[in-house]
N, C-alpha and C positions, 0 to 999 in steps of 0.2 A: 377952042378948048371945050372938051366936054363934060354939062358939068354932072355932076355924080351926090345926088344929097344923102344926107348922113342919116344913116341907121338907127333907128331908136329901139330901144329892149322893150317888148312889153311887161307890164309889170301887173301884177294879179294882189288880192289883197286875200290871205291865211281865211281860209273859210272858217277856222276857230277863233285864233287870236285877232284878226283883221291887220295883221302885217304884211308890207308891202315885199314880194317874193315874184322870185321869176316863174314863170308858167310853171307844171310838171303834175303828175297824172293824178296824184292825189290832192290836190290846189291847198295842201299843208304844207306849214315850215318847219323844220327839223325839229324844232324843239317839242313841237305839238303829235310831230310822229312818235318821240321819244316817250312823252307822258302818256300816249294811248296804248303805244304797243311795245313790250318788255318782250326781245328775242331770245332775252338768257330765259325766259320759264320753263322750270321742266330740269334746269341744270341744277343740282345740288350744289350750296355755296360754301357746304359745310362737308366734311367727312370722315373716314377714319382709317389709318394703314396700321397695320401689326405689324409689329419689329420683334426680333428676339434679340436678348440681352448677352444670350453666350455666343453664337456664329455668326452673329449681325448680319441675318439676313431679313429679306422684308417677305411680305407673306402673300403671294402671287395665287388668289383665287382658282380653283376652290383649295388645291393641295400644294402648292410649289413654293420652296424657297429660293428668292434670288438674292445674290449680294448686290448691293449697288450703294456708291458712294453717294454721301450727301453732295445736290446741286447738279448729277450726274442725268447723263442721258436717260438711262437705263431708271433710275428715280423718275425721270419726270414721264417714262413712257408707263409706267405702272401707276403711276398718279394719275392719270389721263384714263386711263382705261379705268379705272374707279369711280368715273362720271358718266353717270347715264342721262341720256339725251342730246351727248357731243355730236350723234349718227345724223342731229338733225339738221344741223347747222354748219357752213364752212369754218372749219378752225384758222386762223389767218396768222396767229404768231400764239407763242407759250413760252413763258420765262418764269424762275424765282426770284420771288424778292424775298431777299435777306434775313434772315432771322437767329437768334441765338441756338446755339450748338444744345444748350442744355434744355430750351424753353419747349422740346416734345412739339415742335409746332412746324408744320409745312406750307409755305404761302407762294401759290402760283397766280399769276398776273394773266388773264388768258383773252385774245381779241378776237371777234368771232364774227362771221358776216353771216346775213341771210337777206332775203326775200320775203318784203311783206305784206306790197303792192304791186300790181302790174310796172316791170321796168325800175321799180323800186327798190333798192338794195341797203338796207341798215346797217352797220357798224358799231361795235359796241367791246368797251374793253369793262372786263369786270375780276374780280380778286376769289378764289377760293382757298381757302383753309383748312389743313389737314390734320389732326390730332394722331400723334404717335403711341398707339397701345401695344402695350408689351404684352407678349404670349409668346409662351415655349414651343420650339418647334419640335415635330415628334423626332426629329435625330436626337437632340438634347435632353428632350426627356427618358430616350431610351438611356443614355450615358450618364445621367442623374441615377437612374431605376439600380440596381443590382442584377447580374446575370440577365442581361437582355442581349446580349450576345449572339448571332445568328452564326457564326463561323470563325474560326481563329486557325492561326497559322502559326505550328510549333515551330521551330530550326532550333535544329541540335547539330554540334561538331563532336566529335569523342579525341579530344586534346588533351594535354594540360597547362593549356594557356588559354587567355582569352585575345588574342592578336588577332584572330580572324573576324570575331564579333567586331572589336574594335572599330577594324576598316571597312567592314558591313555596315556600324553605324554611320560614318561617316560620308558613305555613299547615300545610305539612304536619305540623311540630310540634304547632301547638295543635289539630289534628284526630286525631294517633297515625297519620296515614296511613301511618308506615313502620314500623310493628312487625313485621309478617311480610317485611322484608326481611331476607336474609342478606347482602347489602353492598350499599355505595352507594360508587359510583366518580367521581369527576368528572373530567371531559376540559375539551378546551379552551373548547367552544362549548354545554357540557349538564351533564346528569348522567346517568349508567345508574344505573337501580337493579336486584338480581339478586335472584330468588326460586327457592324451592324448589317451588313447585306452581304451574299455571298459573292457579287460579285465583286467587290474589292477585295476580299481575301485572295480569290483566283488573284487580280491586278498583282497584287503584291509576288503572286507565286511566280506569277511570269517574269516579276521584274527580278528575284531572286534566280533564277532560273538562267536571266541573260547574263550575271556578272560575275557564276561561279557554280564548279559541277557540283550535282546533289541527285539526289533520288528523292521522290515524294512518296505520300502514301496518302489516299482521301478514306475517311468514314464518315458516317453519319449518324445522326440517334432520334428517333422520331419522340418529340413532346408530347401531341396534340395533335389529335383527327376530328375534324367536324365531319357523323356521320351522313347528314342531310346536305351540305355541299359536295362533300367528297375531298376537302381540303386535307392539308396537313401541314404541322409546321413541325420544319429539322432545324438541328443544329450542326454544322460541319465544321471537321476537323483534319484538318493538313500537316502532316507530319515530313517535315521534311530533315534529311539527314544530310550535312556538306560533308564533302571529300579531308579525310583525316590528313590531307599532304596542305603545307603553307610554304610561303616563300622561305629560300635558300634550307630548306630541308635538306637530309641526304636521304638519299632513296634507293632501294636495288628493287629493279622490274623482273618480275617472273620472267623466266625463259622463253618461254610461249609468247608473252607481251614482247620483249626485245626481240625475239624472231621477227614477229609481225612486221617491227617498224625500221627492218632494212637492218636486220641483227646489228641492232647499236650494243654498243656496251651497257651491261646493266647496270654497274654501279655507276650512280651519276647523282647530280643538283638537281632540284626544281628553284628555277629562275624565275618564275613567273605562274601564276596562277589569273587567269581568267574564266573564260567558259568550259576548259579544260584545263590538266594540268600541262604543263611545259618542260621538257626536260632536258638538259646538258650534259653530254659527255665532254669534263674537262682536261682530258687526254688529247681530243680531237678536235674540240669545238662542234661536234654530232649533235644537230638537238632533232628530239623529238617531240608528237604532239599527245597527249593519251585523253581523249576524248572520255565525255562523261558514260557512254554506253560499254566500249573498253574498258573503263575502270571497275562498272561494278560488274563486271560479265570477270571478271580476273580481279578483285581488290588486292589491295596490300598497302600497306603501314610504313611510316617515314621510319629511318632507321635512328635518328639521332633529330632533335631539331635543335634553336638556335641556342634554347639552352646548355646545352653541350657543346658550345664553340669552347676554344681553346687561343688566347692570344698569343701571337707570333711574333717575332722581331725577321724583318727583311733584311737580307746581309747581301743578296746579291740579287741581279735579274738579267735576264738573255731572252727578249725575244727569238723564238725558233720555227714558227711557224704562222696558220693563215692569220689573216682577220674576217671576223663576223661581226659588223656592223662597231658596237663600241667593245667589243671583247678582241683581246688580241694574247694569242698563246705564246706562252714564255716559260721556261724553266728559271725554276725561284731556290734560292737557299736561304731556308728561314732557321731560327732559333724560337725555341719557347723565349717567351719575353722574362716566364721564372726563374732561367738558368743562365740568362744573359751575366758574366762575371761570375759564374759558380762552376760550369763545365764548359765542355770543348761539343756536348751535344747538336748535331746539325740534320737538317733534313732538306734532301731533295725533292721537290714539287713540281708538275707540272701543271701550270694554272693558266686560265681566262682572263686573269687580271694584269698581264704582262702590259696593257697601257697606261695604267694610274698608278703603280708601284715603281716607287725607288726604296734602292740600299737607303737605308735610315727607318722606313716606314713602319706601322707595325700593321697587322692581317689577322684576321678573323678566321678559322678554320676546323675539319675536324681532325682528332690526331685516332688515325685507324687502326697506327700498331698497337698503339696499348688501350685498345676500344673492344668490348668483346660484344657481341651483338646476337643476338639471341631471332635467327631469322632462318630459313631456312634455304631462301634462296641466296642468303647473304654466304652461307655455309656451303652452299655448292659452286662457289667460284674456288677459282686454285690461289691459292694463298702467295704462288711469285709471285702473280703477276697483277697484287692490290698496291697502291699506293701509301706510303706510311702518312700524305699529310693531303689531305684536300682543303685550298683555301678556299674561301667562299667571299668575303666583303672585307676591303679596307675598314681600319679602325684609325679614330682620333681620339686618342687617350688625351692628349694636350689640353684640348678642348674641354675635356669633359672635366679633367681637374678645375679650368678656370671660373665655371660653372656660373658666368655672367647671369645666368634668369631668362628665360624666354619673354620676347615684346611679343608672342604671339600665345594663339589661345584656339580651344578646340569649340563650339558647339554639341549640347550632348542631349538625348530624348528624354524626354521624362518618362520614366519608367519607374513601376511600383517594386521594389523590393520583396524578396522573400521575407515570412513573417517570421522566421527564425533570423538572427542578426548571425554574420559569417565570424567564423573565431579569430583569434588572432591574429594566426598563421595564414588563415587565408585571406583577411584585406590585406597582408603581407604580399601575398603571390599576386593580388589583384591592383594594386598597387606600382608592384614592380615591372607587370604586365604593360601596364599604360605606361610607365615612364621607358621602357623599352620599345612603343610603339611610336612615343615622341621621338625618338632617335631614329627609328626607320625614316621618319619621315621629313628631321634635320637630313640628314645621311644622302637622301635619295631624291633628287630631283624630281625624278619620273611620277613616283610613288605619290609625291605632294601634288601634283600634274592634278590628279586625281580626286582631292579633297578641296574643304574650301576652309582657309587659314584666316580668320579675323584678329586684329588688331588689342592688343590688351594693353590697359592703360597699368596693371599692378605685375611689377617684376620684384618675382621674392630674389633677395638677396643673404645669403650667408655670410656672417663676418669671416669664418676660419677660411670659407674658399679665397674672399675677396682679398684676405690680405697675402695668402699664397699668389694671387694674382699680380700682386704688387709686386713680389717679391720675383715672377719669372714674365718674361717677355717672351716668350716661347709660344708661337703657336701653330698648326698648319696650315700653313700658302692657300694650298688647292682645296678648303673645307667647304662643304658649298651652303658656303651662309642665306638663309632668307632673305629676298631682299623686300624693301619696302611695297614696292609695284605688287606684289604677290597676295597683301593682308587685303582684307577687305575690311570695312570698318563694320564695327561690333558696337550696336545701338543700346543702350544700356538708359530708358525711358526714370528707374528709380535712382541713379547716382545724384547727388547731389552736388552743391557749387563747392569745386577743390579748396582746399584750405587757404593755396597758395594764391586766389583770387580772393579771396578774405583778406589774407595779411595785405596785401596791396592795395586793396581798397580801404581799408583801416588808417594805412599810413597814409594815403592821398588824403583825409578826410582830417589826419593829426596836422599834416602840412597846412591844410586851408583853416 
């Protein structure tokens, strides 16, 4: 057996403290490297980051604002870079410790290695402290200032409604298209929206641009020249006009326009409005498309819109021809819904809507014969061969008497008013505009596809409707209710605790 003696460590004594240490280049023990040599020197253990109070962002040397959340990467990589003499040392880990939300105070935990002796590597965790000072960033102050303005972006319709703004706004909502504005004004016939840089005005034009035809117009107006730079500061101005056609319009195409597009019939519906208008012959199911360069190269004017529908009572229907997607043609005999029990009046139609119509129903439509229209192209058709009634959208009258209250709720921009207040009559039209828009958008599946519906906890309620309600069980099958899957919920930070948690925590409290 061979034998093998045992290894012994040598042991050296701390050439400071005279503690017993295993060999190593500096013949010191850790504690005594610690007390001679300090590797955080150089590192500030104190500092300061600037926050602003309105965009909450942090103030990223020399000129930049970032957002970044408290405890967040993006915090702690801005904090870090506020330390000079990190460059000299290996960083090895970085974290926050905890601190109150309100106490303005930033505290990172930071562990850092270096090199102090030959083969000699130190370790070392130490705490820095951030003090949050508030200062305004120049966005903000430009939007505090008055007329700091650098470019703003009119949009005017020539209507007399506001249905188009409406759904304008609500795009711009669920898109964010107006976060880089500093106000939105609205006038009588539009909206300005005003920014501080030109190039989110452009943004916004492009994005108006994709969602519906218009023509723009740019100017400019020069402030301020520095002769010795050669600078100058403008103000720009975008004027943009939208197309005077809106959904289920009736419309007649110039001649020369219905040539072009495969001689459709001129008189027809706009069913659709996007990047262009959309059009329907509802004789034939014909649609055509009338691009935004077509339209103002040839313009023309809706001949009637929805404010001149007329309701109808359905007495009969015959599919008789194609389908196009969800429209399917049918010959209709309607009644005015006024005349329903007073005459024997009836009209023949041919309509789109031969798939969602039954005898019973009632129809939204326009009545042509006794419509007189002040158009010229409207005037050069031959008067056989017009139709007395073009329908356009199912109606639910049932519904609308029962008038439960909507569980849902729109989102709306803050926008400054004109300084003159509107008269009577017109928060009447304005008024009646929105509540006409909320039915578009009960009504139309598609149409709501397209906005975004939140959740509303206050449903007004009517007494005279509710107790009609009681009184009729009547309502229609096929109405296409919201359904819950659709709202999104609506955060409401200032509501307070419901009453009806009061009262039940009151009685828990009388019980015990």
């Amino acid at each position: 057996m061979e034998y093998k003696p045992d290894l012994i460590q040598q042991q050296i004594l701390c050439c400071s403290c005279g503690t017993t240490i295993p060999p190593n280049p500096t013949n010191m023990c850790i504690n005594c490297i610690r007390n001679q040599v300090d590797i955080t020197e150089g590192i500030p253990k104190h500092a300061t980051i600037c926050f602003c109070r309105n965009c909450e962002r942090y103030l990223q040397p020399p000129m930049l604002w970032v957002s970044c959340l408290l405890e967040s990467r993006e915090l702690l990589a801005l904090c870090l870079k506020k330390l000079k003499g990190l460059n000299k040392v290996r960083l090895v880990d970085a974290g926050f410790i905890w601190t109150e939300p309100h106490s303005k105070r930033i505290k990172l935990k930071l562990t850092i290695q270096k090199e102090v002796f030959t083969s000699t590597i130190l370790q070392q965790i130490f705490e820095v402290e951030f003090v949050v000072s508030h200062q305004q960033c120049d966005d903000c102050a430009k939007v505090m200032a008055q007329n700091t303005w650098k470019a703003m972006v009119q949009v005017r319709q020539k209507v007399d409604h506001k249905r188009t703004f409406l759904y304008l706004e609500q795009l711009i909502i669920k898109h964010s298209a107006h976060k880089d504005t500093i106000n939105i004004k609205e006038c009588k016939d539009g909206i300005d929206f005003y920014y501080g840089s030109r190039s989110h005005a452009l943004k916004m034009l492009e994005f108006l641009t994709a969602i519906t035809p218009l023509k723009s117009k740019a100017s400019e107006q020069l402030i301020s020249t520095d002769i010795h730079s050669g600078t100058s500061n403008y103000k720009f101005s975008y004027s943009v006009e939208l197309v005077p056609i809106c959904k289920d319009d009736l419309i007649c195409l110039p001649p020369k326009v219905a040539k072009s597009m495969g001689n459709i019939n001129p008189l027809g519906i706009c069913y659709r409005i996007g990047n262009s208008v959309h059009v329907m012959d509802v004789n034939t199911l014909n649609v055509a498309e009338v691009s935004t360069q077509t339209y103002w190269r040839t313009p023309f004017s809706a001949l009637a819109s929805v404010k001149q529908l007329v309701e109808y009572y359905v007495l009969d229907v015959e599919p008789c021809g194609p389908v196009r997607g969800k429209y399917v043609l049918a010959d209709i005999q309607v009644a005015r819904s006024q005349d329903v029990g007073r005459n024997d009046t009836t009209f023949f139609a041919r309509s789109h809507l031969g798939g969602i119509l039954n005898p019973g129903d009632s129809v939204m439509g326009y009545d042509i014969a006794s419509s007189n229209f002040n158009n010229d192209s409207f005037d050069a058709l031959h008067r056989g061969s017009l139709p007395d009634v073009i329908l356009i959208k199912k109606a639910y009258p049932a519904h609308r008497k029962r008038n439960r209250g909507r569980n849902w709720e729109l989102q709306q921009l803050r926008k400054e008013e004109e300084d003159m207040a509107p008269r009577k009559q017109d928060q009447e039209r304005i008024e009646q505009d929105y509540e006409m828009f909320l039915r578009d958008l009960e009504e139309d599946p598609e149409l709501r596809a397209t906005v975004n519906l939140y959740k509303s906890d206050k449903v007004k309620k009517d007494n005279d409707y509710a107790m009609a309600d009681d009184e009729s069980d009547f309502e229609e099958e096929d109405f296409p209710e919201i359904k819950l899957e659709e709202l999104l919920d609506n955060l409401n930070l200032d509501d307070g605790p419901d009453n009806e948690d009061i009262d039940e925590e009151g009685e828990s409290m009388m019980m015990d």
